[in-house]
C-alpha positions in Angstrom: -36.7 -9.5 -8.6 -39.7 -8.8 -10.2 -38.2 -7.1 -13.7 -39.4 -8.6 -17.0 -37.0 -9.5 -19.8 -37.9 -7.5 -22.5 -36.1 -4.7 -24.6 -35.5 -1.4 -23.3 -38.0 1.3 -25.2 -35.2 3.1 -27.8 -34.0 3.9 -30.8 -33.2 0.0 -31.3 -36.6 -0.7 -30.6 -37.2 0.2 -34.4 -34.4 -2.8 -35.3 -36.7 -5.3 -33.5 -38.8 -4.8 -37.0 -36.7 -4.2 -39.6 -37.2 -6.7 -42.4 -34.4 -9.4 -42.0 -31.9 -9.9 -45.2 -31.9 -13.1 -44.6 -32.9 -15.7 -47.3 -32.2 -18.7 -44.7 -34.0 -17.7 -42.0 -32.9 -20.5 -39.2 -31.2 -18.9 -36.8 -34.4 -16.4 -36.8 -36.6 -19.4 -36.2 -34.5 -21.2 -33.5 -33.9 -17.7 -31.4 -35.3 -18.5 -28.2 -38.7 -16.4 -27.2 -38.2 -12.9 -26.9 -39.5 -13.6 -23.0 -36.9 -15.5 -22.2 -34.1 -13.3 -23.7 -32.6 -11.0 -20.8 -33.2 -7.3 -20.5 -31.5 -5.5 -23.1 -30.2 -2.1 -22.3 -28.9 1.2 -24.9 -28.2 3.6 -22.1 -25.4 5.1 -23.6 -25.7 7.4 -26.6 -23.3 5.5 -28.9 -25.3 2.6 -28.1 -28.4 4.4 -30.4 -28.0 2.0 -33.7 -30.0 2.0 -36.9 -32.3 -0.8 -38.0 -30.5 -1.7 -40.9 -26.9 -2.3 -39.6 -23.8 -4.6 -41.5 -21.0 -4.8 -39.0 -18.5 -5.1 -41.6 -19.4 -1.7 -43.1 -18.8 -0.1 -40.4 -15.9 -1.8 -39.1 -13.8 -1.9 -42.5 -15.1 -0.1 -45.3 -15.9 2.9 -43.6 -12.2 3.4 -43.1 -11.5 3.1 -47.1 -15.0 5.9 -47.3 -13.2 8.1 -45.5 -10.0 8.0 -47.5 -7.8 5.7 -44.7 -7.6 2.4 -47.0 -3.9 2.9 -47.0 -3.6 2.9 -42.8 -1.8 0.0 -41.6 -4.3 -3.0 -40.6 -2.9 -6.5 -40.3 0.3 -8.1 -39.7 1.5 -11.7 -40.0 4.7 -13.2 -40.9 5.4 -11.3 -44.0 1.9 -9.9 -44.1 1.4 -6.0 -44.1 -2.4 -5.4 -45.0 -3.7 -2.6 -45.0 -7.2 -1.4 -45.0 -7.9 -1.1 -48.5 -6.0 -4.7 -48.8 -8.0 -6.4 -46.3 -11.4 -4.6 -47.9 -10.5 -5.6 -51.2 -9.6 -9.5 -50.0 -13.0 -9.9 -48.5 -14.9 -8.4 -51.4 -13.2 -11.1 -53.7 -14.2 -14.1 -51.2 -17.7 -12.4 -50.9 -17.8 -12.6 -54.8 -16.8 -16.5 -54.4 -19.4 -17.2 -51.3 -22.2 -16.0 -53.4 -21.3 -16.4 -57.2 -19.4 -19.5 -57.4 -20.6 -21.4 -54.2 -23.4 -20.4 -53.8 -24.0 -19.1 -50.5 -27.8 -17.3 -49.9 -27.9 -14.9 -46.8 -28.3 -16.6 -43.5 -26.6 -20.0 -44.5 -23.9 -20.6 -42.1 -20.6 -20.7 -42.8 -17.6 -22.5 -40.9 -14.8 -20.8 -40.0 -11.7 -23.1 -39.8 -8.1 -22.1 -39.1 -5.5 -20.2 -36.8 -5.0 -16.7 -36.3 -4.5 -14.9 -39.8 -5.0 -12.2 -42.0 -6.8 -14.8 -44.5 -8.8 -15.4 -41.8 -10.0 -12.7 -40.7 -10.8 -11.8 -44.7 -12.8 -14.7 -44.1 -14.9 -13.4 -41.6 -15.1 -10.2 -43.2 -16.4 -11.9 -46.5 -18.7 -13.7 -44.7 -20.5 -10.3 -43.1 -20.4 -8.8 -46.3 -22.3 -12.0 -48.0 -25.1 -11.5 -45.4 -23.8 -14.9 -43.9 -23.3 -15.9 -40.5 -19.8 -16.8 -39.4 -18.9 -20.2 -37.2 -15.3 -19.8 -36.5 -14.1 -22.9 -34.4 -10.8 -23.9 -32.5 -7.9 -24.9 -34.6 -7.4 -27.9 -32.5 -11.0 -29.5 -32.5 -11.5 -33.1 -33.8 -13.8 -34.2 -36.2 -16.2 -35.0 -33.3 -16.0 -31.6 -32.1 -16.8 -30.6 -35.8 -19.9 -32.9 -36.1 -21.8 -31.4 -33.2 -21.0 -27.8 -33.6 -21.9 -28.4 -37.9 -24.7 -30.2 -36.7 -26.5 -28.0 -34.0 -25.8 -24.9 -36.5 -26.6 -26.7 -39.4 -23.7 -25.2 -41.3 -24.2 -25.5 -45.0 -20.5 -24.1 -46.1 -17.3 -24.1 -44.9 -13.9 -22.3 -45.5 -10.7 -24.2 -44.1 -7.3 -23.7 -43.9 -5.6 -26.2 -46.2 -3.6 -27.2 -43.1 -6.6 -28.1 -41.2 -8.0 -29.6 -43.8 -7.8 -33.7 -42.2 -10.0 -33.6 -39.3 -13.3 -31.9 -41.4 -12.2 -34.2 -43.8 -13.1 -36.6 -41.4 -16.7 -34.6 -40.1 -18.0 -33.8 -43.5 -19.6 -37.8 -44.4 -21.7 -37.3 -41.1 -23.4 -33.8 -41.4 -25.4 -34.1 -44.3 -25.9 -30.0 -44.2 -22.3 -29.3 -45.1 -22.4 -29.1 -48.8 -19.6 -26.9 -50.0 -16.3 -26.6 -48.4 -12.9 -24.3 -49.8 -9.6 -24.7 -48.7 -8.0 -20.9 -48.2 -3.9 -21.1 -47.9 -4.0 -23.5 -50.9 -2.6 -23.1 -54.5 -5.5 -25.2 -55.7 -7.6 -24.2 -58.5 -10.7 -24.8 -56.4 -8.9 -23.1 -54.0 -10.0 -20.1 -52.1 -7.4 -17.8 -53.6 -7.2 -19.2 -57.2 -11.1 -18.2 -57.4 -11.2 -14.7 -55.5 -7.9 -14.0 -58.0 -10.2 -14.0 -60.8 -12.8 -11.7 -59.2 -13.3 -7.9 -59.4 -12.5 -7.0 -55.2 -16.0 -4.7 -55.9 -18.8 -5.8 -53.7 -22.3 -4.6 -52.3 -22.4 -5.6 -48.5 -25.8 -7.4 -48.5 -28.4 -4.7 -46.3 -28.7 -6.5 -43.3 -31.2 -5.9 -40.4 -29.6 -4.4 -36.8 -31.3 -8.0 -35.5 -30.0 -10.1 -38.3 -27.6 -12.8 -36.6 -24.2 -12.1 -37.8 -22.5 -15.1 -35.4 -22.8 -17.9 -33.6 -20.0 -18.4 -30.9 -19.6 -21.8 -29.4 -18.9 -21.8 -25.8 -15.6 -23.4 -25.7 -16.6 -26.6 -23.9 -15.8 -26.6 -20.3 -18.5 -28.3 -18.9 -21.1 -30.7 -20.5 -22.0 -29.9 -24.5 -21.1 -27.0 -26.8 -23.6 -24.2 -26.7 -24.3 -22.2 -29.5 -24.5 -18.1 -28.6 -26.1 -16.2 -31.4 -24.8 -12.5 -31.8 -26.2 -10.0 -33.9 -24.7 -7.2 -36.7 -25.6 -4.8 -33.6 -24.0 -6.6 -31.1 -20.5 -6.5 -32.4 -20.6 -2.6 -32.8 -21.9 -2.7 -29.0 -18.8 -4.3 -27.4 -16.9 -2.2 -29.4 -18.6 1.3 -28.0 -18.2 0.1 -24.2 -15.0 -1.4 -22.9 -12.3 -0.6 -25.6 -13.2 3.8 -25.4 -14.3 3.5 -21.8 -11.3 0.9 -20.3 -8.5 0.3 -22.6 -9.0 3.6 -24.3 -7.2 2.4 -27.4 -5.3 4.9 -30.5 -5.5 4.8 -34.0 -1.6 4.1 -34.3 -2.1 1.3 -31.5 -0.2 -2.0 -32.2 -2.7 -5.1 -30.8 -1.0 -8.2 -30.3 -2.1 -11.4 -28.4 -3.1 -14.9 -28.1 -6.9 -15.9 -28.0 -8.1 -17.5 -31.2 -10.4 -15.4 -33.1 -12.8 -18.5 -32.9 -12.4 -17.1 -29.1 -14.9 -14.1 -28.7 -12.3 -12.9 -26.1 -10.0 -12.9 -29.3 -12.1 -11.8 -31.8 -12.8 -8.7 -30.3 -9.5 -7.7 -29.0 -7.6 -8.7 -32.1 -10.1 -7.9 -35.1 -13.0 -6.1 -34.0 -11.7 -3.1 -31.4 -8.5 -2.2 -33.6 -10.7 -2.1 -36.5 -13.1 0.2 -34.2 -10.4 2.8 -33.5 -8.5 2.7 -37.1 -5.6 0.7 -35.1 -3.5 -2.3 -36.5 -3.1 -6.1 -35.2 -0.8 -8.6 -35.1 -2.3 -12.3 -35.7 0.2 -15.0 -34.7 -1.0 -18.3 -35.9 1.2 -19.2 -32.8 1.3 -17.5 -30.0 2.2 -19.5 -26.9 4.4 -17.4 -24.7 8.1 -18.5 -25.5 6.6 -17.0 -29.1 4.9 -13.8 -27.9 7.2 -12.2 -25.9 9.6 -11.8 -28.9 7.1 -11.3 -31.1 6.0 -8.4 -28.9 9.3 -6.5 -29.7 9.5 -7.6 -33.2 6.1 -5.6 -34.1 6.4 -2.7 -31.8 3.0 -3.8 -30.1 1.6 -1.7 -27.6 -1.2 -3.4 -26.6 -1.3 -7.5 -25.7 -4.1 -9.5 -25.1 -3.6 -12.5 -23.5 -5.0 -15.0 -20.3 -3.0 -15.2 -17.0 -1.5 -17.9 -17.5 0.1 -16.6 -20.4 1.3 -13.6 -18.7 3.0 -15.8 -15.3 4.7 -17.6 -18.3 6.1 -14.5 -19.8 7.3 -12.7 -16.6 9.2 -15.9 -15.5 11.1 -16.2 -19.3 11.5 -12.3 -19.1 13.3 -12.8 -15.0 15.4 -15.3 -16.7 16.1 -13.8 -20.1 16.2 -10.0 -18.7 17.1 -7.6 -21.4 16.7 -10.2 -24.1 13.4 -8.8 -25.6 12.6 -5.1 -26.0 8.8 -4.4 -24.5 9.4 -0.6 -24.6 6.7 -0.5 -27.1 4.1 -1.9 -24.6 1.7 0.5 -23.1 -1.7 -1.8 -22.0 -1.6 -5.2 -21.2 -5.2 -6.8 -20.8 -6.1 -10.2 -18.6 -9.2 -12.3 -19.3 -10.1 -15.5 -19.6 -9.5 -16.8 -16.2 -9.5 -15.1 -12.9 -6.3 -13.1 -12.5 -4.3 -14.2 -9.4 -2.5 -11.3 -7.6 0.5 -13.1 -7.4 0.2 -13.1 -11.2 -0.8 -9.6 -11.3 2.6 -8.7 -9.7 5.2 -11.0 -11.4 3.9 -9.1 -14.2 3.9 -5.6 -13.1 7.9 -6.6 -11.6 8.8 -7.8 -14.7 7.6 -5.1 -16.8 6.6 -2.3 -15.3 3.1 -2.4 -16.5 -0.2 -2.9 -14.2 -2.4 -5.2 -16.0 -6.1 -4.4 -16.8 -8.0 -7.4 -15.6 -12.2 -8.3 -17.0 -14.0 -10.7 -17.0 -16.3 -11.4 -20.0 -18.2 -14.6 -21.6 -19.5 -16.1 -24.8 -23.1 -15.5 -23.6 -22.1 -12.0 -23.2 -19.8 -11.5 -26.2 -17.1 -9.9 -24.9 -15.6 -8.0 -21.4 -18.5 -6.6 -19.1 -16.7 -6.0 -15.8 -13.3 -4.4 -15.8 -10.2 -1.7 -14.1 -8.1 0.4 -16.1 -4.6 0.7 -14.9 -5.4 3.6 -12.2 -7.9 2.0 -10.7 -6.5 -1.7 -10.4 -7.0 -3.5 -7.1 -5.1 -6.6 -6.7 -7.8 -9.4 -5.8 -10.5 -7.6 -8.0 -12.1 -7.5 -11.2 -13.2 -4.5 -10.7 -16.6 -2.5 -11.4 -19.1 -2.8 -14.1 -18.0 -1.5 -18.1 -20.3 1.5 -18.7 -23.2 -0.2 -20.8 -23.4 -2.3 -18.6 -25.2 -3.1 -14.8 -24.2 -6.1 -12.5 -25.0 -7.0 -9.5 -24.8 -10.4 -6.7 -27.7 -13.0 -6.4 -29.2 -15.1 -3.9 -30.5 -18.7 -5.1 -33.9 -17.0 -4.8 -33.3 -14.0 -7.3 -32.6 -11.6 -4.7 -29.8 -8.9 -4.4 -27.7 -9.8 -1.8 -25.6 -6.5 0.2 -21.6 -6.4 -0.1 -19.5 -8.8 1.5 -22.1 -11.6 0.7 -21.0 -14.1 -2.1 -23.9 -15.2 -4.7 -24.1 -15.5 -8.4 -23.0 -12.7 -10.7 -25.3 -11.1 -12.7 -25.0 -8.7 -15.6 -27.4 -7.2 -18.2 -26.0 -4.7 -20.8 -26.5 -4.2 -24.4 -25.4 -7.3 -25.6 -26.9 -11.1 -23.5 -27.5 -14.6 -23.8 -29.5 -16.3 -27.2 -28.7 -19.7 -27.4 -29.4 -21.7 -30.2 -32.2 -23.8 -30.0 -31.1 -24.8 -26.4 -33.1 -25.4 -23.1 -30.1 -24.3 -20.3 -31.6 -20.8 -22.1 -33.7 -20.6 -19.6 -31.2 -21.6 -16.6 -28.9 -18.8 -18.2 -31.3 -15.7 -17.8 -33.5 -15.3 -14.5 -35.8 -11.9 -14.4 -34.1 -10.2 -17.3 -30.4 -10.4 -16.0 -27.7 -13.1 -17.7 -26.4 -15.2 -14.9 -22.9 -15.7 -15.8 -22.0 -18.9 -13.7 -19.6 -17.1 -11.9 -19.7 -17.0 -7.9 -18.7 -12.8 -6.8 -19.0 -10.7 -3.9 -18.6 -6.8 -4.0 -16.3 -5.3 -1.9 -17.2 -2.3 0.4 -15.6 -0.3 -2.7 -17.8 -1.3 -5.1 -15.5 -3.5 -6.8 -16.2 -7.6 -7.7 -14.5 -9.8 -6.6 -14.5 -13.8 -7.9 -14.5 -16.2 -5.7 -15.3 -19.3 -8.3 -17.6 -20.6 -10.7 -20.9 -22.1 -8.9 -19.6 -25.6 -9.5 -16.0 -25.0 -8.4 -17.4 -23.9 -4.6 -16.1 -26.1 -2.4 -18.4 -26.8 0.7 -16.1 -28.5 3.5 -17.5 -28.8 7.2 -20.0 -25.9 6.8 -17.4 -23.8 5.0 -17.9 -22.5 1.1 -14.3 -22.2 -0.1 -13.2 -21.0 -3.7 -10.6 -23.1 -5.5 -9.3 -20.4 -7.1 -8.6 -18.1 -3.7 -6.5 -21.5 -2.6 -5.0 -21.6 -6.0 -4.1 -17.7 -5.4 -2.4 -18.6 -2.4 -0.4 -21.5 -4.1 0.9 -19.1 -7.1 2.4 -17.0 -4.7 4.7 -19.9 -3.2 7.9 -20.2 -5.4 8.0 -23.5 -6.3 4.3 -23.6 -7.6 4.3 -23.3 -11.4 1.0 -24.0 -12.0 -2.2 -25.6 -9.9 -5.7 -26.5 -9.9 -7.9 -26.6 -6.5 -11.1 -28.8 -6.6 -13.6 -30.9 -4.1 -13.3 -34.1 -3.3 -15.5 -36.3 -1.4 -15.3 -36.9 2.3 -16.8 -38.7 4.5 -16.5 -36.6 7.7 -16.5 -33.1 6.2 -18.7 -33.9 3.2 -15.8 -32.3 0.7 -12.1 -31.8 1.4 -9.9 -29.4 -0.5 -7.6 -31.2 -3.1 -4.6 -29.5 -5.1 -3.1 -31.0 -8.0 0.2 -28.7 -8.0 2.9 -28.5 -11.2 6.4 -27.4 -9.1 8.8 -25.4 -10.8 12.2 -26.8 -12.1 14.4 -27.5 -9.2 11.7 -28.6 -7.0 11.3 -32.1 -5.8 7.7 -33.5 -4.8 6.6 -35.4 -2.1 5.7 -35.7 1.4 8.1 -33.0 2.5 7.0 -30.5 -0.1 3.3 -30.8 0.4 3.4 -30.1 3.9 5.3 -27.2 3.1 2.8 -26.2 0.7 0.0 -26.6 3.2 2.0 -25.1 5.8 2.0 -22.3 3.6 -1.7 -22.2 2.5 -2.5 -21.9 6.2 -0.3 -18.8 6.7 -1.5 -16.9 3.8 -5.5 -17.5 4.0 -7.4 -18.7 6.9 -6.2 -22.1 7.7 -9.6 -24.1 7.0 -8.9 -23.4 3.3 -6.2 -25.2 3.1 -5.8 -28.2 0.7 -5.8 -31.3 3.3 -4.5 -33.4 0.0 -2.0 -32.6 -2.7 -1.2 -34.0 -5.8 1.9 -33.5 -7.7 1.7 -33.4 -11.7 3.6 -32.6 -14.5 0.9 -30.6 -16.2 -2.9 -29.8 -15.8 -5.6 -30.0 -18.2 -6.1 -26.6 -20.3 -8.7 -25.9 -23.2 -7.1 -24.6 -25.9 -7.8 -20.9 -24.5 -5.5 -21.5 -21.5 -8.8 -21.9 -19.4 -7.8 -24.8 -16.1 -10.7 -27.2 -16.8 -11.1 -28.3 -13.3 -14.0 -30.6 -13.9 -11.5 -32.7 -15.7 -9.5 -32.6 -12.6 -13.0 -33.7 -10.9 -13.9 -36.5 -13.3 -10.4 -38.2 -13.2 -10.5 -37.8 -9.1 -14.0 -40.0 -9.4 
C-alpha cells in the first residue's frame, strides 16, 4: 500500500480553511498531524458539505424553519417533546452555558447522565454554544471521571442531580473543571431554575465544517480511555450513509433502544438519525431487556437498537412470556456492538418474525461502516461495506490479502480516527486506511465476516482460532446462556482454548456437562476448535454497553 493519508480533493477541501469559531482552540492544537489522519473520502453527493457547518442547525432547527416544530420528537416517561420543545430547551441552556456560566466556544463540556430528553437538550445546547460535548457512561467512577476530565481538559460540566456523588468526588483533582450544573434538580443554581428565566431565542454560534464538535471516549476495553475527536461535519456524515442507504428510516418512525447516548453506537441511532429523517425516539433511562421489550409495545416503536446480547435476552423472555407484549409495531431491528452470533440471529427472527440488520461500527469511526439490510442478511456475516464507505483485509505488512484469507479489517470513509493528543494514533491508521482492530475475511460473496479482534485470536498448535466462532457454536447449545472464549497458556500447544460458560436455569455444571459441551463444540465446528477447558460461572464481565470484555476473562485466568 503505497496511498497517502491526506483529504480527498472536494467541495470539503474548502472546510479544511474555514476560520475556526473557536475561542479555545485545544482540541485544534492537540489534533494529530494532518499526515497521520487516514484518507478522508466525499464520494457521495450528499457527502458535499459547506465550510461553515453547526450540526445542531441542521439536525433540529431546520425542522422548526421549515414549519415541523410541532412533529413529535422525544419520549420519556411522561415526556412528549416535540421539535419546537426540544429547540426551545436547548436555546435556554445555550443562554445559561454562555451568559451565566460562562462557557467561550471550544471549552469542553461534560456530559453526565442516562438516557433523556434533558439530556439530549444538553447536547443540543452545547452545539449551539459552539462547545464541544463529553458525554460519559452513567456508571463511571470518579476515577474514570479524572482521566477522561483530565485528558480533555474539560472546563464545565452538566450532571444529572442523580449522578451528582461520584463527580462530586472527581472535581478536587481536575483543576480544569471550574463550573459544574446539576439538570433534573429544583435548585436555584439549578440547570432548569436558570434556563426558566431565559428567553428560548438563540444564535447557534457559526461554526467551521472542521470545528470539533465531540470528543467520544472509547469505552475502555482494553488498556486507557482514548479520546476520538469528531467534527460538526462528521455527525451530518454518518447520518447521510447508513440510516438512507441500510435502515432506510421514515419520518413517522418510532426509535427505541438501549446504547447510552455517551455510546456513539447510541447517539446516532437514538438522537442523531431520527432527528436526520424528522422521526421520534424513545430514551429509556433504563433499558435492560426485561424493560425494553414492554416498553417496545408501550410506544409503538418500530425501530430498536440494541447489542446481541440484548436481543438473545429478549427472544428467550418473549418464548416464555408469548403473547405477553405487543411487537406488532416493530418493523427494523438493528445489531451492533458485538459480533452477532447466528444462533442469536435466529432466536430472534423465531421469536419475532423480524431478520435483524447486523454492522459493525467503532468510536474511531463514529458510527456503523459495514452493514446488511434485512434482504440481503447472511447468517455468519456482517455483511458488505455502507456506501461512503471502502473496506478491505490486511496483511501484517499493509497488503491486501484475496478472499477467504483472514487479516485486519480496514475501512476509510468520510468520517476516521483523530485521537486526542495520543500516540496509538499512529498504530490506528496505516497508509491512509483506519485499522479497526477487528480480525475479518471476505467471503467469495463479497460479504465480511468477523472472526475476532486481533488480541482475541487464539493460536493453538499452529492453528489461529476465533473465540467468538467457538462462542457461536456454544450459543447454539441449549443450556448455554451466555459465554466467553479466550487463550490460555500451554505448554505443549503454546495456547489452549478456554470457555467460561453461564448455563441456563435447570442446567447443572460439572464434569458431565462440559464434556457434553465439548462434545458438542466438536460436532458443530472442526473439532481442533474446541474448548479443551471449561469453566462454569454465574455471570461474565460486560462493559456497561453489553460488550464481553474478554481480556478481563484473560487477566483473572493469569
Amino acid at each position: 500500500m503505497t496511498q497517502t493519508a491526506s483529504p480527498s480533493p472536494n467541495a470539503n477541501a474548502n472546510a479544511n480553511n474555514a476560520a475556526s469559531a473557536h475561542v479555545d482552540t485545544f482540541t485544534r492544537d492537540h489534533l494529530p498531524p494532518r499526515e497521520q489522519w487516514p484518507e478522508l473520502i466525499f464520494e457521495l453527493p450528499e457527502l458535499q458539505f459547506p465550510p461553515r457547518l453547526n450540526c445542531a442547525t441542521e439536525l433540529l432547527d431546520a425542522w422548526v424553519a421549515r414549519g415541523q416544530g410541532d412533529r413529535l420528537c422525544l419520549q420519556a416517561a411522561g415526556v412528549r417533546w416535540t421539535y419546537a420543545d426540544l429547540q426551545a430547551r436547548a436555546n435556554a441552556i445555550a443562554q445559561v452555558l454562555i451568559e451565566d456560566l460562562g462557557l467561550l466556544p471550544g471549552n469542553r463540556v461534560l456530559l453526565r447522565g442516562a438516557n433523556t430528553p434533558e439530556l439530549a437538550a444538553c447536547w443540543f445546547a452545547v452545539q449551539k454554544a459552539g462547545g464541544v460535548a463529553v458525554a460519559t457512561m452513567p456508571l463511571l467512577r470518579a476515577k474514570e471521571l479524572c482521566q477522561v476530565i483530565n485528558k480533555a481538559q474539560i472546563s464545565h460540566a452538566l450532571c444529572d442531580a442523580r449522578l451528582a456523588a461520584e463527580l462530586a468526588l472527581a472535581e478536587p483533582l481536575c483543576p480544569t473543571l471550574r463550573c459544574i450544573c446539576h439538570f433534573r434538580s429544583d435548585q436555584q443554581d439549578g440547570l432548569e431554575v436558570r434556563a426558566a428565566a431565559k428567553s428560548g431565542q438563540f444564535s447557534n454560534v457559526d461554526t467551521a465544517a472542521e470545528d470539533c464538535a465531540l470528543i467520544a471516549f472509547t469505552s475502555g476495553t482494553t488498556g486507557a480511555p482514548k479520546g476520538t475527536m469528531h467534527f460538526h461535519r462528521d455527525l451530518l456524515a454518518i447520518c447521510r450513509c447508513w440510516p438512507p442507504h441500510v435502515l432506510r428510516p421514515q419520518p413517522d418512525d418510532v426509535f427505541i433502544g438501549s446504547p447510552p447516548l455517551a455510546f456513539t453506537f447510541g447517539l446516532g441511532g437514538l438522537l442523531l438519525f431520527p432527528l436526520s429523517v424528522g422521526a421520534s425516539a424513545v430514551l429509556l433511562d433504563k433499558a435492560s431487556p426485561e424493560l425494553l421489550l414492554p416498553a417496545i409495545a408501550h410506544y409503538r416503536a418500530t425501530i430498536c437498537i440494541t447489542a446481541p446480547t440484548s436481543y438473545r435476552a429478549m427472544a428467550a423472555q418473549i418464548g416464555v412470556q408469548a403473547g405477553v407484549h405487543d411487537l406488532s409495531s416493530l418493523r427494523h431491528c438493528v445489531s451492533a456492538g458485538e459480533a452477532l452470533p447466528a444462533a442469536t440471529r435466529q432466536l430472534w427472527r423465531e421469536a419475532t418474525g423480524i431478520e435483524l440488520i447486523d454492522g459493525i461500527g467503532a468510536t474511531e469511526l463514529l458510527h456503523i461502516f459495514i452493514s446488511h439490510d434485512e434482504a440481503h442478511a447472511k447468517p455468519g456475516a456482517t455483511g458488505v461495506p455502507v456506501p461512503g464507505y471502502r473496506a478491505c483485509v490486511l496483511d501484517d505488512s499493509g497488503q491486501v490479502l484475496p478472499a477467504g484469507q483472514v487479516g485486519h479489517l480496514a475501512v476509510k470513509g468520510p468520517t476516521g480516527c483523530r485521537y486526542l493528543a495520543d500516540d496509538r494514533q499512529r498504530s490506528y491508521v496505516l497508509n491512509g486506511w483506519n485499522l479497526t482492530g477487528d480480525a475479518y475475511l471476505v467471503d467469495a460473496d463479497g460479504y465480511f465476516v468477523y472472526q475476532a479482534r486481533t488480541d482475541d485470536m487464539i493460536i493453538s498448535g499452529g492453528y489461529n482460532i476465533a473465540g467468538p466462532e467457538v462462542e457461536q457454536a456454544l450459543l447454539t447449545h441449549p443450556a448455554v446462556a451466555e459465554c466467553g472464549v479466550i487463550g490460555v497458556a500451554d505448554e505443549a500447544r503454546g495456547q489452549i482454548v478456554k470457555a467460561v460458560v453461564v448455563l441456563r436455569d435447570g442446567f447443572a455444571p460439572g464434569p458431565d456437562m462440559a464434556r457434553t459441551l465439548q462434545d458438542f463444540v466438536k460436532a458443530e465446528i472442526a473439532p481442533y476448535k474446541y474448548p479443551r477447558a471449561i469453566e462454569f460461572r454465574t455471570r461474565l464481565p460486560r462493559t456497561e454497553t453489553g460488550k464481553l470484555q474478554r481480556f478481563r476473562l484473560r487477566e483473572i485466568e493469569s
